[in-house]
C-alpha positions as CSV (number, residue, x, y, z in Angstrom):
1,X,-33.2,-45.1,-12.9
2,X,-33.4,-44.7,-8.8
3,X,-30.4,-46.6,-7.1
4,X,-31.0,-49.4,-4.9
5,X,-29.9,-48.8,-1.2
6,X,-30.0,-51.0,1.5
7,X,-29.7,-50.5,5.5
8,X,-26.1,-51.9,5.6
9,X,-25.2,-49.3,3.6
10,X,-26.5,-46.3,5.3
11,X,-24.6,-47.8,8.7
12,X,-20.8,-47.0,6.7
13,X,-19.1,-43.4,6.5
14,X,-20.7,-41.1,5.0
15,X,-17.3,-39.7,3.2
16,X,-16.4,-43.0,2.1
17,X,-17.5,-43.7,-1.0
18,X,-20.2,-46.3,-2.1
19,X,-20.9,-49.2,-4.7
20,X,-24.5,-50.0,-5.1
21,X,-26.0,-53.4,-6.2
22,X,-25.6,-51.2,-10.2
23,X,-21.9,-50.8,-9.5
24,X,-22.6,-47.1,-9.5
25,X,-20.4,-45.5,-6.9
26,X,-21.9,-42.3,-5.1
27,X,-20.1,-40.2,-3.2
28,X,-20.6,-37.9,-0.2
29,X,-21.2,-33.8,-1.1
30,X,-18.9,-33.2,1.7
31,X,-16.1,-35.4,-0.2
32,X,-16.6,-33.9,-3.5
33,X,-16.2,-30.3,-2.0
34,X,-12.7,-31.5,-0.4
35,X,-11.8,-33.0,-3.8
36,X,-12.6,-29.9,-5.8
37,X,-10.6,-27.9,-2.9
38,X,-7.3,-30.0,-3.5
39,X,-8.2,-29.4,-7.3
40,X,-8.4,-26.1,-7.4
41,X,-5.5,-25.3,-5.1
42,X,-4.9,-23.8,-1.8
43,X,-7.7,-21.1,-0.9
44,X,-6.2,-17.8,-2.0
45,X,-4.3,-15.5,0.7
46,X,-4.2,-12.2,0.2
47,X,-0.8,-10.2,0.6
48,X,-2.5,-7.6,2.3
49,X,-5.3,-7.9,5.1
50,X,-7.6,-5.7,3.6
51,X,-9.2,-5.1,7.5
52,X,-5.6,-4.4,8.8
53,X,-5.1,-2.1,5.8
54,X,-8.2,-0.1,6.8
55,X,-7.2,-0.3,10.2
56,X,-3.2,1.3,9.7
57,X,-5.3,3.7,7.5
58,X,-7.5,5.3,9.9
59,X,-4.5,5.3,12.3
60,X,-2.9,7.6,10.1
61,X,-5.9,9.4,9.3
62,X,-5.1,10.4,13.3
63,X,-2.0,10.6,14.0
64,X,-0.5,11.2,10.2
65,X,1.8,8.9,10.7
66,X,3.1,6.2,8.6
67,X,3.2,3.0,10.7
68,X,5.8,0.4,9.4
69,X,2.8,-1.9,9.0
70,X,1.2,0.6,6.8
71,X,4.2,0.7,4.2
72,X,4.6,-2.5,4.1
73,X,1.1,-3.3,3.0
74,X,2.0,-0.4,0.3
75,X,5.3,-1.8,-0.7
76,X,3.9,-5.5,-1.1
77,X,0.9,-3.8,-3.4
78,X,3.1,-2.0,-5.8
79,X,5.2,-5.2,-5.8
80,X,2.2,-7.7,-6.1
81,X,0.6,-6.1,-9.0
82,X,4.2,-6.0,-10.5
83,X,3.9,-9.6,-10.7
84,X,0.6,-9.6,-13.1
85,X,1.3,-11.1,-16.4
86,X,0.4,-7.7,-18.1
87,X,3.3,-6.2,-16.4
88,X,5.9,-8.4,-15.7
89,X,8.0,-8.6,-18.9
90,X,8.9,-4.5,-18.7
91,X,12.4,-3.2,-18.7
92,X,11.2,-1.0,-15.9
93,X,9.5,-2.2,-13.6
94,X,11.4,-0.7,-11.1
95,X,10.2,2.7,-12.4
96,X,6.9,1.6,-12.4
97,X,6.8,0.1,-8.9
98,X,8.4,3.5,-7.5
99,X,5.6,5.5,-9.6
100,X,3.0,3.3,-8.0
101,X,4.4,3.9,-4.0
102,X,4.6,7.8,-4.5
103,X,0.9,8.0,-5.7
104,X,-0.3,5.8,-3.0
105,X,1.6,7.7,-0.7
106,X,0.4,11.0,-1.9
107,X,-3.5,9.6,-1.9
108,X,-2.3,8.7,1.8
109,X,-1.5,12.2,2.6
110,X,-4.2,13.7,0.9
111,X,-6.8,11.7,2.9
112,X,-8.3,10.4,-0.9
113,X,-9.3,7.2,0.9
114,X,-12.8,8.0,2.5
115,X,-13.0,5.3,5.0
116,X,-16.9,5.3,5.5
117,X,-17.3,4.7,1.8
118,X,-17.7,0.8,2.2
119,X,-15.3,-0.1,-0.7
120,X,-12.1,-2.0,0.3
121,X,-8.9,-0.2,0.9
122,X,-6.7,-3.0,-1.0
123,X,-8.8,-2.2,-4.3
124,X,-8.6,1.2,-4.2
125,X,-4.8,1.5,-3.4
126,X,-4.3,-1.1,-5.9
127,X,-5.9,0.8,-8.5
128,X,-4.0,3.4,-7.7
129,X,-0.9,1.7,-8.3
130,X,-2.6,-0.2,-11.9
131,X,-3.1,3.5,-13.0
132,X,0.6,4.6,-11.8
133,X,1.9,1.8,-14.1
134,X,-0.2,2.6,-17.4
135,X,1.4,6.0,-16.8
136,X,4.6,4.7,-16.8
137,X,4.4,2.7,-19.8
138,X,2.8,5.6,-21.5
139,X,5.8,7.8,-20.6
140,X,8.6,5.1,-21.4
141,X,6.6,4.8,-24.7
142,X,6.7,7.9,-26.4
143,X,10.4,8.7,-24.8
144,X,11.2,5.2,-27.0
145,X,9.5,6.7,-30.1
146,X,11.1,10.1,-29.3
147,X,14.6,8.3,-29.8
148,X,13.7,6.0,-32.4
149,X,12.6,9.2,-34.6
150,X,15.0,11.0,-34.1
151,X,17.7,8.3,-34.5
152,X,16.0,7.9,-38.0
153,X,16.2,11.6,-38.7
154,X,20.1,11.9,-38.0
155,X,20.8,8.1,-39.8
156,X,18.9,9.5,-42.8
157,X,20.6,12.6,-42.8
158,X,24.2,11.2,-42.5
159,X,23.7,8.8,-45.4
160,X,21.8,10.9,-47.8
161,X,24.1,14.1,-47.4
162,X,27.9,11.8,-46.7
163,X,27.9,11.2,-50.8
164,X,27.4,14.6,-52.4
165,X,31.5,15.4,-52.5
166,X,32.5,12.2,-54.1
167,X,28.9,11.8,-56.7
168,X,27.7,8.3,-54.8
169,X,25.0,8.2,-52.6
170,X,25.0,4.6,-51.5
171,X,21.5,4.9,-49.1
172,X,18.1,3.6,-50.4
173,X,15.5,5.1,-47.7
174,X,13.3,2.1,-46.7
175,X,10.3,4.1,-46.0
176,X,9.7,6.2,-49.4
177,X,8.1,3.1,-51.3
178,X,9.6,5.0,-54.4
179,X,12.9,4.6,-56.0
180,X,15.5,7.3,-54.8
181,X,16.6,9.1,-57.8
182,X,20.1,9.8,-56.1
183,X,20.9,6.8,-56.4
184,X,23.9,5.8,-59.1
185,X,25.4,2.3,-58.9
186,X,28.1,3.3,-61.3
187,X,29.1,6.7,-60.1
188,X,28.0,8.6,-63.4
């Protein structure tokens, strides 16, 4: 079906829209890239120049020292990826953020960062930091089951053991699946 145009039509705007004689409205590609803009939201900034990142970073690469500028961007990456939804709900993300500024740092000092490699400066400190937090969590994970067993063992212990004088022995240990045969409702 080809759309009937006529020479009136091709004098208006082109980023007005237009009815033909169909009542089919077409609309200018320059319009529907605006529209899809406003959509889609503002264009996305980036916390960190990534060129001005590379920039402070071959400074201290010279002069080993750590421009204000150059912490910043640090500081604002730790706390930026602390805003992710995969680790924004921890206990400790202060930890984690302070775990994430020390490695950076110490990749900083260690020259890690080969500035002739082509990749991006933000990406690699960033990863840095990702990894510095799945550290963390790994850490504050196995110190949790650390207390949890052994607040089992000593919970067990008191109840199965507080009993023996007086013939009762009131505890049932959830995890044996079996009946405890220490256990006497009557205190026969």
């Amino acid at each position: 079906m080809k759309k009937k145009t006529s020479h009136s039509k091709l004098k208006k705007s082109k980023n007005k829209p237009e009815a033909s004689a169909e009542g089919v409205i077409s609309i200018a590609p320059a319009v529907v890239e605006e529209v899809v803009k406003k959509a889609r939201g503002k264009e996305k900034v980036h916390y960190v120049n990534s060129r001005e990142f590379e920039d402070e970073i071959k400074h201290f690469y010279k002069s080993n020292y750590i421009s204000p500028k150059l912490g910043e961007s640090i500081n604002k990456i730790a706390h930026g990826l602390s805003y992710a939804p995969n680790f924004i709900n921890y206990s400790y993300k202060d930890e984690m953020i302070g775990d994430a500024i020390v490695k950076m740092v110490s990749a900083l000092k260690n020259k890690k960062f080969k500035l002739n490699s082509g990749f991006s400066p933000f990406s690699y400190f960033t990863t840095i930091a990702f990894h510095a937090f799945i550290n963390r969590i790994k850490k504050e994970k196995k110190h949790h089951e650390t207390i949890t067993n052994y607040r089992d063992k000593m919970y067990t212990d008191l109840m199965c053991n507080q009993g023996e004088d007086s013939g009762y022995h009131i505890y049932v240990d959830p995890n044996s699946g079996e009946e405890n045969d220490n256990y006497n409702a009557t205190g026969s």
